[in-house]
Structure formats: structure tokens, C-alpha cells
VODRENFI-437081 format. One record per residue: x, z negated, y of N, C-alpha, C in turn; residue in three letters. Coordinates in steps of 0.1 Angstrom, whole numbers, plus 5000, padded with zeros to 4 digits. Atoms other than C-alpha are relative to their C-alpha. Layout:
N
XZYXZYXZYALA
...
***
This chain:
582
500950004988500050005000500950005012UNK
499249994986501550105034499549915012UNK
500550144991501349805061500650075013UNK
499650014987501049875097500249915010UNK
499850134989502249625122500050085014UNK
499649954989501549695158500249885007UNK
500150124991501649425188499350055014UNK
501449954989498749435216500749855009UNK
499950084991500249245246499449965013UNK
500949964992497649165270499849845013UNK
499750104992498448945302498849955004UNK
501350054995495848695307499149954984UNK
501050015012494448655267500849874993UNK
499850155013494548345241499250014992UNK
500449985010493048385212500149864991UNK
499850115007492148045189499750064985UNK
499349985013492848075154498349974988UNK
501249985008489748215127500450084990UNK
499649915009489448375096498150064998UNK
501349945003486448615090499850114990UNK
499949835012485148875065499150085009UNK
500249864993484049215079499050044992UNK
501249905007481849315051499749924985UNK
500249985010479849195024498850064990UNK
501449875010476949394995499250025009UNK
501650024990474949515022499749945015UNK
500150084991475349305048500850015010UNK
499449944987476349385087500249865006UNK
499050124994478549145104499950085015UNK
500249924987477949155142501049905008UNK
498450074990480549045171498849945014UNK
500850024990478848895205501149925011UNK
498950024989481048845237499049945012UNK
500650074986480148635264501149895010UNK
499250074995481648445292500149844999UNK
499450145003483648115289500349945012UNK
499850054987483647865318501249945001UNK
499550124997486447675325500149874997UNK
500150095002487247415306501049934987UNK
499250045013488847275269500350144992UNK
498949885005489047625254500150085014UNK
499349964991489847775282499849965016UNK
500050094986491247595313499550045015UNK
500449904985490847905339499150094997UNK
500949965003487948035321500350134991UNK
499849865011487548355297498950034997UNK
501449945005485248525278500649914987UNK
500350075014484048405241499750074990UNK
500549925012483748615209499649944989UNK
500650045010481648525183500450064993UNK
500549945016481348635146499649944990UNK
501450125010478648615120499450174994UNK
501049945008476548785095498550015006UNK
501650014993473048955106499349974987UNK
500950055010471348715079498750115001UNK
501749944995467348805095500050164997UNK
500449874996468349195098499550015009UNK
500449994993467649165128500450115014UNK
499449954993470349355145500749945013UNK
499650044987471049085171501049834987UNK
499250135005473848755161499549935009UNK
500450144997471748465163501149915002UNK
498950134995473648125176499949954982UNK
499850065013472848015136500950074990UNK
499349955005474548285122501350055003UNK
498650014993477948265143500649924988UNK
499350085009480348165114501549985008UNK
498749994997483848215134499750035011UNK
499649964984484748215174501250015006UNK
498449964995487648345193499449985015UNK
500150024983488348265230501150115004UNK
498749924989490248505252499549985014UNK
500050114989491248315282501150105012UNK
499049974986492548435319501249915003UNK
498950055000495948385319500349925015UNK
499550124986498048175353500550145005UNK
499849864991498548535366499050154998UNK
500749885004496048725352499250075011UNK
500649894987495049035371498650094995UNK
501349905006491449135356499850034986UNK
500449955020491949085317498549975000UNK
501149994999489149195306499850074981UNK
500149995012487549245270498750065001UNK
501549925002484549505263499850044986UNK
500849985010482149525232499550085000UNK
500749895004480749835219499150034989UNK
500449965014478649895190500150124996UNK
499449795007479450225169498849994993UNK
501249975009476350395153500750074982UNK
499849905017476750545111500750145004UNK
499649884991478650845119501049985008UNK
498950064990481150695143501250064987UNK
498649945008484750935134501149854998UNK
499250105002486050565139499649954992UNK
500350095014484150375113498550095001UNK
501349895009481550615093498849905000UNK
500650124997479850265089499149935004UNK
499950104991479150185118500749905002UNK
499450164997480349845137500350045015UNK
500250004986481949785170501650045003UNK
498549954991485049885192500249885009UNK
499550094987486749605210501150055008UNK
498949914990488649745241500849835009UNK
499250104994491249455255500650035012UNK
498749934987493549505290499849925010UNK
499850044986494049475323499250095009UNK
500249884989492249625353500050035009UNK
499149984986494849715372499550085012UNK
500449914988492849955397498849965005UNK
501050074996490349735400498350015003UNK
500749915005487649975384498549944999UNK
500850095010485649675368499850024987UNK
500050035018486349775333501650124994UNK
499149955006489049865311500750145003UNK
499749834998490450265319501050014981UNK
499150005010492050405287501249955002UNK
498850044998495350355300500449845007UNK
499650124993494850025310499949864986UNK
499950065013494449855273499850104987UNK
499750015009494449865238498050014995UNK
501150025009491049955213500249994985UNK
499650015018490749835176498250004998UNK
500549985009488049875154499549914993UNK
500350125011485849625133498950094989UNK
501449935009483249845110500049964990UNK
500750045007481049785091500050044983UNK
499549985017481649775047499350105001UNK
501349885005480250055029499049944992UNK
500950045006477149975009500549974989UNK
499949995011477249804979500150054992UNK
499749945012478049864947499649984985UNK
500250085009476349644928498950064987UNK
500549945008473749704895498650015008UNK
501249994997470949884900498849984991UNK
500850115003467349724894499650104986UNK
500849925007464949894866499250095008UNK
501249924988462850204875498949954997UNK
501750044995459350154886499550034991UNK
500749925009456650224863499450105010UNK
500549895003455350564866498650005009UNK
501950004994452050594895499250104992UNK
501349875003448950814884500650085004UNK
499649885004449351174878499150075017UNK
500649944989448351334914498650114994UNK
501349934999445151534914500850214998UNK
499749905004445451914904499850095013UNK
500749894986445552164933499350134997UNK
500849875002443752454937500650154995UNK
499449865006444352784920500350115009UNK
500149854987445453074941498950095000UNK
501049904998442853354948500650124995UNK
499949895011442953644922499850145007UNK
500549824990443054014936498850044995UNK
501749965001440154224937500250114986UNK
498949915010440654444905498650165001UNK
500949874997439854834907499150064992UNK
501149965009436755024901500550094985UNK
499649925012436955164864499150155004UNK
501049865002435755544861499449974988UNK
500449985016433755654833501050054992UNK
499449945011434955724802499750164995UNK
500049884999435656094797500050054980UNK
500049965012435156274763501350014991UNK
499150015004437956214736500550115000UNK
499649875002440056504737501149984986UNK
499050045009442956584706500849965001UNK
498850054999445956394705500850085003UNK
498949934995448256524726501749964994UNK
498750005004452256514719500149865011UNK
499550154990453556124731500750065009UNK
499250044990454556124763501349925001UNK
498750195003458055914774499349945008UNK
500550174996457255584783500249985014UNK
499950024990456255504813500649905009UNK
498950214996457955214837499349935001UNK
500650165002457254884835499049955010UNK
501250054990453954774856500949895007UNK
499750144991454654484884499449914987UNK
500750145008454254154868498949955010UNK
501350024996450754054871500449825006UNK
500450144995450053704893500249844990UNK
500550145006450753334876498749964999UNK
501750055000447953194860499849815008UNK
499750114995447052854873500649884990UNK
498950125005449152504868499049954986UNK
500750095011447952354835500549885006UNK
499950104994447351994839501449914993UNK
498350085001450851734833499349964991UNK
499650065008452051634806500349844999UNK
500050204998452151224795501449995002UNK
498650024994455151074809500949974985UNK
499150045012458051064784500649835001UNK
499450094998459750734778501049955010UNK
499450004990461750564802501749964991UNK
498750035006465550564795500849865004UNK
499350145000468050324789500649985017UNK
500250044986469150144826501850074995UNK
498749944999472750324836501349865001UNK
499050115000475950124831500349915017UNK
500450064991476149864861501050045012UNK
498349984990479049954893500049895002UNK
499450074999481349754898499749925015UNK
500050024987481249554928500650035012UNK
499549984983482049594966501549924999UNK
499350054996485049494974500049905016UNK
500650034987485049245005501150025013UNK
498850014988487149305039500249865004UNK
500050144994488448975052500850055013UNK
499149984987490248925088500549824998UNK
499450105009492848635087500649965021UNK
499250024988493548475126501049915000UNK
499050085003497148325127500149955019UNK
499850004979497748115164501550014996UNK
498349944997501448215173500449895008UNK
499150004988503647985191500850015011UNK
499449954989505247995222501450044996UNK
498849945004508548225219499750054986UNK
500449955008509348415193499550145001UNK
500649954996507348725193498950045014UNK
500650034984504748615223500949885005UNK
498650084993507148445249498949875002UNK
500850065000503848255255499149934989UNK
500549985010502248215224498950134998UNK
500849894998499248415212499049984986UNK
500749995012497248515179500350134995UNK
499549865009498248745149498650034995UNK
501449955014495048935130500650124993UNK
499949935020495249025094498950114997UNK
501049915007493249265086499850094983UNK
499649985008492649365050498750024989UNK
501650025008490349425015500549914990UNK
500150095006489949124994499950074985UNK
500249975013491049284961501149994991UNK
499049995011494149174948500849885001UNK
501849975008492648944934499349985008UNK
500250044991490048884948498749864998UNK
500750115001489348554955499949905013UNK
500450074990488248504991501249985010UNK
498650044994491648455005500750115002UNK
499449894996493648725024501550024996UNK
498350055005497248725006500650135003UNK
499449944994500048875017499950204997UNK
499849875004499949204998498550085000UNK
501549974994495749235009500350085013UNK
500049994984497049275046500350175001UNK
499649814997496449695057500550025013UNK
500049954982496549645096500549795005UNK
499750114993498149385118499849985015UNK
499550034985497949285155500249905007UNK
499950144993499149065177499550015012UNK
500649994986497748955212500449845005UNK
499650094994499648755236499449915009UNK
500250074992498748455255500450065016UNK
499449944989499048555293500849945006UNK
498950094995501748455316500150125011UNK
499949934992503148575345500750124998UNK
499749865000504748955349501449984993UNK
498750025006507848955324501050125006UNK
499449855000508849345330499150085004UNK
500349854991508349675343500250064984UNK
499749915012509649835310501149934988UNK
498850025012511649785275501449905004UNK
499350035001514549755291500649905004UNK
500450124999513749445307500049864991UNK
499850095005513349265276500849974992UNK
499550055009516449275259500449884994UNK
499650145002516848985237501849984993UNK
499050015006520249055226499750014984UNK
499850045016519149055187499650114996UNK
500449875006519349345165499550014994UNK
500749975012517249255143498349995008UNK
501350014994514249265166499750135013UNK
499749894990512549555186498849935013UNK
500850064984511949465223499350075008UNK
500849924991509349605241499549935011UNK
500750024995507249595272498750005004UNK
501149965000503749545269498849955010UNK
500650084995501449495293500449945009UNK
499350074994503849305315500649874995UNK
499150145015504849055284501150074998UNK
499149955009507949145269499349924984UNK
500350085018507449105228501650074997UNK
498949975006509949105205499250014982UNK
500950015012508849225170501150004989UNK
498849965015511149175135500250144998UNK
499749875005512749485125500649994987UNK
499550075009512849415090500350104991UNK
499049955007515049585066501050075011UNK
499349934990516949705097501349944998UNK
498750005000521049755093500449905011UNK
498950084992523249465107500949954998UNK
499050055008525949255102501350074997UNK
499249965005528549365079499150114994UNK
500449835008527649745067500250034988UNK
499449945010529949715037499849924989UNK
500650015007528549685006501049994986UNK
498850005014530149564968498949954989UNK
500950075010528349414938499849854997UNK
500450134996528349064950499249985015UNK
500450014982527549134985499350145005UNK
500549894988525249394999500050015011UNK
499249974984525349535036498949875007UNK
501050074998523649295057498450065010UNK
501149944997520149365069499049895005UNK
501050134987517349165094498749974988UNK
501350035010514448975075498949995005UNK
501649994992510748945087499849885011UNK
499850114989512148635111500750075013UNK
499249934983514148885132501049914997UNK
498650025001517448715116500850094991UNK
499449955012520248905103500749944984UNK
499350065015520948805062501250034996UNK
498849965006524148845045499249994984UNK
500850005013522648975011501049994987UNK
499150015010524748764987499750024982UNK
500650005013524048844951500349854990UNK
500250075006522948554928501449924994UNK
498850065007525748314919500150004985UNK
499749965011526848444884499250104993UNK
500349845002525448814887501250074996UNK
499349885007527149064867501150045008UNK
499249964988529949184888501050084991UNK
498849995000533049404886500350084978UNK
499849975014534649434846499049944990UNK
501150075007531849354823499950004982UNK
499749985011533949404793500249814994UNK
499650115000534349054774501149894989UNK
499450025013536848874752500149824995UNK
499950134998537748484746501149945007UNK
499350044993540248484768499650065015UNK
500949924987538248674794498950044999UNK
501549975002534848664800500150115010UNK
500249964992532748914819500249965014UNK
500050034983533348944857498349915003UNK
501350034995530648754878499949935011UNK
500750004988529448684912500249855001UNK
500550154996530348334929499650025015UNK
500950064992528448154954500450075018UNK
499749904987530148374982500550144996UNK
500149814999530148734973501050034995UNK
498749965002533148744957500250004982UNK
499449955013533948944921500849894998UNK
498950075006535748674900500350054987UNK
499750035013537648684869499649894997UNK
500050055010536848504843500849914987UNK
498850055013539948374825500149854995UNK
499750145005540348114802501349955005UNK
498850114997542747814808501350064990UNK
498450015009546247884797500249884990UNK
499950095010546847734762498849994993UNK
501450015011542747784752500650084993UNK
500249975013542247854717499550154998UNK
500349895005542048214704499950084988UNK
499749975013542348454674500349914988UNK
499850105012543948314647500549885002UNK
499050155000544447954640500849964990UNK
499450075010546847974612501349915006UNK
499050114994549647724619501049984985UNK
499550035006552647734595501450005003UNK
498750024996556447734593500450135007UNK
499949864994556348104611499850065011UNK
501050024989553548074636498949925002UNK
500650124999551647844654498550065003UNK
501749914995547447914664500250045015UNK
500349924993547048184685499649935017UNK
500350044988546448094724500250105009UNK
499949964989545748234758501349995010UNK
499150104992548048264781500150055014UNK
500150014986546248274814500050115006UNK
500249834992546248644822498650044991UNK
501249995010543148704800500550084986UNK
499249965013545548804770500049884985UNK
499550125008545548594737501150044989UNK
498750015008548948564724500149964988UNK
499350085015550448494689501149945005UNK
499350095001552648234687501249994986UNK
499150015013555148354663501349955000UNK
499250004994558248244656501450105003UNK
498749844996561648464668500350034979UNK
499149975012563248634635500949975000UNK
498650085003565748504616499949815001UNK
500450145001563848104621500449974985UNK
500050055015564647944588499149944997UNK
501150055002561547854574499849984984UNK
499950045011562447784537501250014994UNK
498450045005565147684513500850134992UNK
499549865009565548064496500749944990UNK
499149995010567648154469501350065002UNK
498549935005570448344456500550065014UNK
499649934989570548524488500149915016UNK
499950064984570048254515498849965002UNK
501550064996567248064533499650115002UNK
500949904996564248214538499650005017UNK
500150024983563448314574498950095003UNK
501049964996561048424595499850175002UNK
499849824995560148824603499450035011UNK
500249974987559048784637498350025001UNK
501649984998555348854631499349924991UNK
501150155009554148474611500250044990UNK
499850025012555548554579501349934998UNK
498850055003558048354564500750104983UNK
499649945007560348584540501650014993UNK
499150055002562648564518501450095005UNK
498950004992566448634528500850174992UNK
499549905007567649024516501849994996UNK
498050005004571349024497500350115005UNK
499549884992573449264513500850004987UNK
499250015014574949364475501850085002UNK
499149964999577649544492501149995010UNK
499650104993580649444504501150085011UNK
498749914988583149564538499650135005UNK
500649855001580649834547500250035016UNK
499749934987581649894583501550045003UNK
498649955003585350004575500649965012UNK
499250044979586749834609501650014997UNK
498349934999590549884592500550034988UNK
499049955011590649934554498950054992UNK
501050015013588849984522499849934989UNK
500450105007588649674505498849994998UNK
501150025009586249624479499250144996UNK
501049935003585849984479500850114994UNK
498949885012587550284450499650125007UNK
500049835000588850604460500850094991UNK
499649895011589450874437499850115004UNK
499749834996590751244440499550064987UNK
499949945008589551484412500550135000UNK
499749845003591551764405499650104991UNK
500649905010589751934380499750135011UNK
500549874991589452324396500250015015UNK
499449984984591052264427501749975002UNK
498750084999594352234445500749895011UNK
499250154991594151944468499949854988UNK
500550085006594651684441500549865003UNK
499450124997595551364462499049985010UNK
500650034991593251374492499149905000UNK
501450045000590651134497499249995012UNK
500450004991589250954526500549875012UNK
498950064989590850754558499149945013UNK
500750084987590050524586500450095013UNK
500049884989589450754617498749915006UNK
501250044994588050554650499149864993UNK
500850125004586750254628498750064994UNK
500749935007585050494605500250074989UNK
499749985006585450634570500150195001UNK
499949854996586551014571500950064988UNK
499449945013587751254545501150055007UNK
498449964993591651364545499650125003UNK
499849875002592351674556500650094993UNK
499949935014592451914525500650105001UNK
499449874999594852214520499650094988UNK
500549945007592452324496498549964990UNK
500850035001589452304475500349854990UNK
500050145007588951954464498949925000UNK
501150084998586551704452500449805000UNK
499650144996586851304465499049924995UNK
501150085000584851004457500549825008UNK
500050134998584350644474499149934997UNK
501250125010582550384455500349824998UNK
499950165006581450014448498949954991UNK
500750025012579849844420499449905006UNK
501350125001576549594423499049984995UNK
501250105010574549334407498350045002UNK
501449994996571049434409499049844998UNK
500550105007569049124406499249964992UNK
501350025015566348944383498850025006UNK
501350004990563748974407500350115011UNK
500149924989563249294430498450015014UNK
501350014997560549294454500350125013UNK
500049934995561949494480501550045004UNK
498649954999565149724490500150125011UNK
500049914988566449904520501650054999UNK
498749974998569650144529499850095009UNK
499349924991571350284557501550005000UNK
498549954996574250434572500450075012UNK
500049924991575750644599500950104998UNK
499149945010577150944592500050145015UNK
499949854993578051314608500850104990UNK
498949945006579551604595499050155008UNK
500049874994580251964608500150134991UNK
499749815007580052244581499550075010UNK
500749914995579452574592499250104991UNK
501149965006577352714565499249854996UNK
500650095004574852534549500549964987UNK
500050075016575552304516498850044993UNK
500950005013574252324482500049864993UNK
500050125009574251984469499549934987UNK
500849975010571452024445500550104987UNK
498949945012574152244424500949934996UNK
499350105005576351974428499749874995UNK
500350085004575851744400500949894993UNK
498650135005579351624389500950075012UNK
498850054986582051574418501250114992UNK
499349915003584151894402499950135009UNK
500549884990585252184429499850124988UNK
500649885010583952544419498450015000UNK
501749925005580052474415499850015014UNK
500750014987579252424454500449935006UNK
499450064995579852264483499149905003UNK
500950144995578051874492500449945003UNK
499650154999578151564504498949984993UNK
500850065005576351324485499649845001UNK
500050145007575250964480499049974992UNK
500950025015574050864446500249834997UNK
499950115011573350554424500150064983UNK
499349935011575350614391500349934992UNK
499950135007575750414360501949925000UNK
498350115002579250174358500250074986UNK
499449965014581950274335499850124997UNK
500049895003582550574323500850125010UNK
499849874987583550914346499650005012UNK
500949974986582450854385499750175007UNK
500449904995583051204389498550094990UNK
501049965012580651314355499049924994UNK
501250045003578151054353498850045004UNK
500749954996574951154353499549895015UNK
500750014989573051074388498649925000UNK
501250035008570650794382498650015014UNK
500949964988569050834418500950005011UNK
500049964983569751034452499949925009UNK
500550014989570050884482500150065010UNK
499749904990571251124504500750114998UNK
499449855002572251474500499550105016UNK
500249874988572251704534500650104998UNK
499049875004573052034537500150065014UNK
500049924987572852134575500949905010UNK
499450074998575251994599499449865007UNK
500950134998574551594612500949985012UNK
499350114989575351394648501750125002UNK
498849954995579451524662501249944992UNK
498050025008583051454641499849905013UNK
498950074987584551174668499149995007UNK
501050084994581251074684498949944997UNK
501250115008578250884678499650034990UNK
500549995013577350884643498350005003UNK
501250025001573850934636499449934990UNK
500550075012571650644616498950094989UNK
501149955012570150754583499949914992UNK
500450105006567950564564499650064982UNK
500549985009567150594526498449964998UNK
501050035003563750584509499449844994UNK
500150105002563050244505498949974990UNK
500650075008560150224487500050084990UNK
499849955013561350464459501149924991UNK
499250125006564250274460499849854988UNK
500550165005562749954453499350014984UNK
500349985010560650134424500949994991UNK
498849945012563950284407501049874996UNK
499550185007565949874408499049934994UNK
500750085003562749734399500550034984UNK
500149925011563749924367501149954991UNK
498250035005567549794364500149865003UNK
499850124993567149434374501349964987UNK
499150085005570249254361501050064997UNK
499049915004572349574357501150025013UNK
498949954991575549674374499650185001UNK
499849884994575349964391501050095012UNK
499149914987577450204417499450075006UNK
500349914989577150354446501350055003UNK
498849915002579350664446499350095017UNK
499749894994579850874479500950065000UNK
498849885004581351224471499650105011UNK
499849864985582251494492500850134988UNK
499349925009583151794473499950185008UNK
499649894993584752124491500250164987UNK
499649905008584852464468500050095006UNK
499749874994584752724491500650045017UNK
499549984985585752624528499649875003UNK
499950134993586652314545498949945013UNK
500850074986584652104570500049854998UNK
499950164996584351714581498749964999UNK
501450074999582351444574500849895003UNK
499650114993582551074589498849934995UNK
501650094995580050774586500749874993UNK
499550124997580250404585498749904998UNK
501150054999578150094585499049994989UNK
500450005013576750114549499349874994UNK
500950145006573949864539499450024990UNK
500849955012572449854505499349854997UNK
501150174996569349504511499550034987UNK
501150015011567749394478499549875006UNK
500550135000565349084484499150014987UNK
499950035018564548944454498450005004UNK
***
């Protein structure tokens, strides 16, 4: 429903405070104005408006039927307020209705009544007719008397009848004669039954009018009176509520001359629009109207005037949704405090989160104050049990406690000799038969060969009684210029091909002719630079672990061979770890 608010400022008027209805089933509500002397309602005299229901139908508002009165009083400067009653006939473009026109003002030219431009007219008309159920029909009067029958033409003389002649050939058919005259009305039929009574309408709805007295300041600088005007239907129960009200006005108490125009009455406040009316200044709420702060977020909207004529700061609800609305246990959803301001959410540094296991590895999970929940592991390498054969057990950096890997092999970063580790030349089919391999840089390196020859460096290890897991690396380089076959080389003899290799191979026997019990590395394309950084390579670990799981308690070797048969090139590498954890 769309609400109009206007303001009727009218120097010289007071209005006391009534509430009335406009219309009820039928019933015309009449207004009656007359003069007021001088006295308790009004001190410098006025006129007096009644209202009341025309009970009698009489068309005139008896003194008995006055339910509600309003005074409008000559203000302490008033120059000719003046108030005129009109009655509107059914048909009136202002109320269809009928009712009356009240014209309010001033009469500034001293006319003796109102000029259009010298006030303000509103409107009171009269409800439409009810709505209510209609009664039963009547029974049925006597059947009216029959009227008379029209008068019959004169009909023409017949000739005689002339002697039959023979049947001529049919003629065509002639046209259709005029239609001969109605005969008279037969008398009525007995009345048919009367039908069922039609469903009942709903009722009227009632108009109510609602007088508020105004204070002095404010809107009237004087005071004054607001009217409500409205239809009593939601709900309706007599009482004008806020969302009933269709039409508003106000009308000021009079006073002396405030202004000439608007710009007269500014009141400095933005949330109110100032006019001049009449020679009052008003000031009316301008409500949803922009003020304040403009800038808008999801705790704080822009600010804007309310139906007081103050500007609000539109804070959103203390713990409205705001901002990140993702949520965790270390960080709740964003939400709106008590001054407009997006907060996080974060738990206390040290609250409880994820996991609460608690053992010799890691402790229960906690926050830590940025809305993150941390593990509490401890560093790798913690000692966190008494191990075995290989050493305490220690931590792995991510809450497990594990046992301690043997490193089965021994002097694997060659920093100045080859202790603990066998080198062997094979001369079979070649003619370097002394070369092996040499410390170069703090790194193991093959001699340089004046011919085709095959080399081996190797060391023997315990596998243990228990495998559970195994890892190997190394660092290595080398620079052929074709590619290796290593996969041809299956015994360390020059002639089949050229490789590097590293194998696990059984103890005892021939290192260069034992069979090959598993690969770890065979390349064939060149790796990393001779004489600069080695590149790490790692073995397959978890084939590994399969193929010891197989040999637990056996001695075994690790053989790296290098075998040249058709053209020289360099290999290097260093750093050689071969981990069993039991």
C-alpha cells in the first residue's frame, strides 16, 4: 500500500485530538462547523467541527448524534483563518459517494472566504454501500390482469369460385407471404419455485480517521494535529494501525509569520525537509533519505534518516554473518560485533583440535592462534624407544615412533681410501689388466684404461632376521658418448658390451661370473658432469625390501662394475647407502 504524507500549515488553526470512522453499512456520517467563542477550547475564539453518524436519516447532525469534535482556533496573529464546509452530492469526481469538502487558509485579501490559493481542501466522503447479506425475496404478488388484444385487419373480399380447370404443369414456388400478425398473449404461467438465497457478500469494510495532537517543535514549531486517514481492514478490529493509514495530514497551531519562503526555514538537519507553509515553517522526516556515512560493508550499512528526522548508523545485529563464512575449530565463521566491525573468529592459542593422540612422537594437536590447528610432532631423530640391533628407535618427524635403519655398509663416502671395500681387475678379453678405480676429488673414479677392461668394487652384508623396510642411494656421473648396453652385460668380462652397473650378487664364488641376484642400477645414457656435482640416485625400495625379505640372515654383496669393450669414457660417484630396518 502506498502512503502519502502531506503537511497543511495553516496560521491561526489548533485542532484537539479525535478519532472517527468515515463510513459504516449504509450509514452517512455528516461534519457540522460552527463558531467557537472565546474561551477553554479556544482562548481567542475559532470555529468548532463536529462529527457524527446521521442515525434518523435525516440529512442534518443532530447535537445527539455528534460522536467526535475538533476546534480550530485563531491563532495570536492570525489574519482571517478561516474554515468552509461543503457537502458533495453522489457523483462528486471527488468522492462518487458523496460527503463534504473541507477548505482551511488564510484570507489574505480579505475576500471573506477562502480563494484557492489562499488554503488547502481535503476530502471526507461518504463509504460505499454495504455489502452485507441480502434478505429473502418477497413472495410473488397476483398475476396482473390480461390486456387487451390488438385489432385484427380487415381480411379481403373472396371472389367466386371459378370452374375447375385441368391440372396445369407446377409452377415454381412462390415467395414467402409476410408473417401474419401475433395472436393474443395466453394467460401466465404459475410461478416456478423460488431459488436457493445467493451466497452472502462479505462485509464493508470501515474507513476510520485517527487525530494525533502534535507538540510544540518538531514538525509544527507551534504544535498542531496529525489525521490518519485509512480502511479498517488489516485486521479489522476498529483500531487504525499503522499499516491501515492511506493519507496523512498535518495542520499547524498558528503563530506569528515564520517566513516568506523554504528558504527561511532551514533547520540545518538532513534528514528533514523544510518548507514554508502558510507562513509556518514545518519540517517533515525524510525518511529513508541518504546521510551520514555513505559507505557501506556487511556489518555497517550507509547511514540513512528515520521517521524522527534523525540520521541512524545502520549497524547490523551483533553476531550477523559477516565477511569469511567458512568454518573450522580453530576458526569459526566471521561475525558482526556490536560496532560494525567484521571480526575473526579465532580460537585461543593452545585450544584443542584434531587429533588428541599423545605418545612418545606427538603430543594432541592444538591451535596456534592464527586459526591454524597444528600437530605437535616431535623433530626426527627424537629417541623414542630402546630399538635393537641397529640402534634406538626414533621419531620420523610426523608422530610415529620407528625403528632405527642399519646402514649395512661400511666407508661409503670415500673421503681418502677404500677401506672395507675389494677392488678387482679382470682381464679376461681385454688388455688393461691392472686398472681399477681411485679417489678423485673425495670421490670413487675408474683409472684411466689403455684399453678394453672390466673392473669391480664391492662389499659383503648381513642381511638381517627381520626385514620390514630398505632404501639405497648414491651419487654418481659419468660421460660416455654412445649409449651403454648393460642389459648384455651379465658377467664383468670385456667383449659383450659396454655398462656400468650395480647389482646384489651372491658371496663366494666369481664376482665377476656370478649370477645377478637383483639390479640396482644400470644406466645407459650419460648422468650429472665428471669433476662436478654428482647427481643423487635412488634405488627401488620397495622391490628391494621384497627381494631381502627373501634372504634374511644371508650374506650378500654389492658389486659395482664398470666394464669398457669398445671405447673409453668416465664414471664417478660416491656416498653409497644401502638402509635395512628390521
Amino acid at each position: 500500500m502506498v502512503k502519502r504524507i502531506s503537511a497543511l500549515g495553516v496560521v491561526g488553526i489548533s485542532v484537539c485530538l479525535y478519532a472517527v470512522a468515515c463510513k459504516d453499512e449504509g450509514v452517512r456520517y455528516l461534519t457540522s462547523v460552527g463558531e467557537e467563542p472565546p474561551g477553554a477550547n479556544c482562548s481567542d475564539g475559532g470555529q468548532k467541527i463536529d462529527f457524527g453518524a446521521d442515525g434518523d436519516a435525516d440529512g442534518k447532525l443532530g447535537t445527539s448524534e455528534v460522536t467526535s469534535s475538533a476546534f480550530v482556533c485563531n491563532g495570536a496573529a492570525s489574519r482571517g483563518a478561516t474554515v468552509n464546509s461543503a457537502a458533495l452530492q453522489v457523483g462528486d469526481p471527488n468522492c462518487p459517494t458523496g460527503g463534504y469538502a473541507i477548505t482551511a487558509g488564510v484570507d489574505r485579501n480579505g475576500s471573506g472566504s477562502v480563494d484557492a490559493d489562499e488554503g488547502v481542501t481535503r476530502y471526507i466522503c461518504n463509504g460505499a454501500a454495504g455489502t452485507g447479506t441480502q434478505g429473502p425475496t418477497g413472495a410473488e404478488g397476483p398475476a396482473g390482469g390480461q390486456g387487451p388484444s390488438g385489432a385484427t385487419g380487415d381480411a379481403g373480399v373472396q371472389g367466386p369460385q371459378g370452374t375447375p380447370g385441368a391440372p396445369g404443369a407446377q409452377g415454381t414456388p412462390g415467395e414467402t407471404g409476410e408473417t401474419g400478425e401475433t395472436g393474443a398473449q395466453g394467460p401466465q404461467g404459475a410461478a416456478g419455485p423460488q431459488g436457493a438465497p445467493g451466497t452472502p457478500g462479505s462485509s464493508g469494510a470501515n474507513s476510520l480517521v485517527k487525530l494525533t495532537q502534535l507538540s510544540s517543535g518538531g514538525i509544527c514549531a507551534a504544535g498542531g494535529v496529525q489525521i490518519d486517514v485509512g480502511v479498517d481492514d488489516a485486521p479489522t478490529d476498529g483500531t487504525l494501525s499503522v499499516g491501515e493509514i492511506e493519507d496523512t495530514q498535518v495542520i499547524c497551531n498558528g503563530n506569528a509569520v515564520q517566513c516568506d519562503n523554504a528558504g527561511d526555514c532551514d533547520d540545518s538537519n538532513v534528514c528533514t525537509i523544510d518548507d514554508c507553509r502558510l507562513g509556518a515553517c514545518t519540517h517533515v522526516a525524510d525518511t529513508g533519505a541518504s546521510c551520514g556515512d555513505p559507505t557501506a560493508s556487511d556489518c555497517n550499512a550507509a547511514d540513512s534518516c528515520d521517521a524522527q528526522g534523525i540520521c541512524q548508523a545502520n549497524l547490523a545485529l551483533e553476531g550477523a554473518s559477516c565477511g569469511d563464512s567458512t568454518s573450522s575449530e580453530c576458526n569459526a565463521a566471521d561475525t558482526c560485533d556490536a560496532n560494525g566491525a567484521c571480526q575473526d573468529n579465532l580460537a585461543d592459542l593452545g585450544a584443542s583440535c584434531g587429533s588428541s593422540t599423545d605418545n612418545a612422537c606427538t603430543g594432541p594437536d592444538s591451535c596456534d592462534g592464527n586459526g591454524a590447528c597444528q600437530a605437535n610432532d616431535d623433530p626426527q631423530g627424537t629417541v623414542c624407544g630402546v630399538g635393537g640391533a641397529c640402534g634406538a628407535d626414533t621419531c620420523d618427524g610426523s608422530g610415529t615412533c620407528a625403528s632405527s635403519p642399519c646402514l649395512v655398509l661400511q666407508n661409503v663416502d670415500f673421503s681418502s681410501d677404500f677401506d672395507d671395500w675389494t677392488l678387482s681387475n679382470n682381464p679376461t678379453n681385454g688388455s688393461d689388466t691392472t686398472s681399477t678405480f681411485h679417489i678423485n676429488n673425495g670421490a670413487a673414479e675408474d683409472d684411466p684404461s689403455g684399453g678394453p677392461g672390466a673392473r669391480t668394487v664391492s662389499q659383503a652384508f648381513s642381511v638381517p632376521a627381520t626385514v620390514s623396510a630398505v632404501t639405497f642411494s648414491m651419487d654418481f656421473a659419468q660421460d660416455n658418448s654412445s649409449p651403454l648396453d648393460p642389459a648384455d652385460v651379465q658377467t664383468i668380462v670385456t667383449g659383450l658390451g659396454n655398462a656400468f652397473r650395480v647389482d646384489i650378487v651372491a658371496s663366494g664364488g666369481d664376482l665377476f661370473t656370478n649370477p645377478i641376484l637383483f639390479e640396482i642400477f644400470a644406466p645407459t645414457d650419460p648422468v650429472g658432469t665428471i669433476g662436478g656435482p654428482l647427481v643423487p640416485i635412488t634405488g627401488d625400495g620397495s622391490a628391494l625390501t621384497t627381494f631381502l625379505s627373501g634372504h634374511t640372515g644371508e650374506t650378500l654383496v654389492l658389486r659395482i662394475a664398470h666394464v669398457e669393450s669398445f671405447f673409453p669414457w668416465t664414471a664417478d660417484f660416491d656416498n653409497i647407502a644401502l638402509s635395512i630396518t628390521p
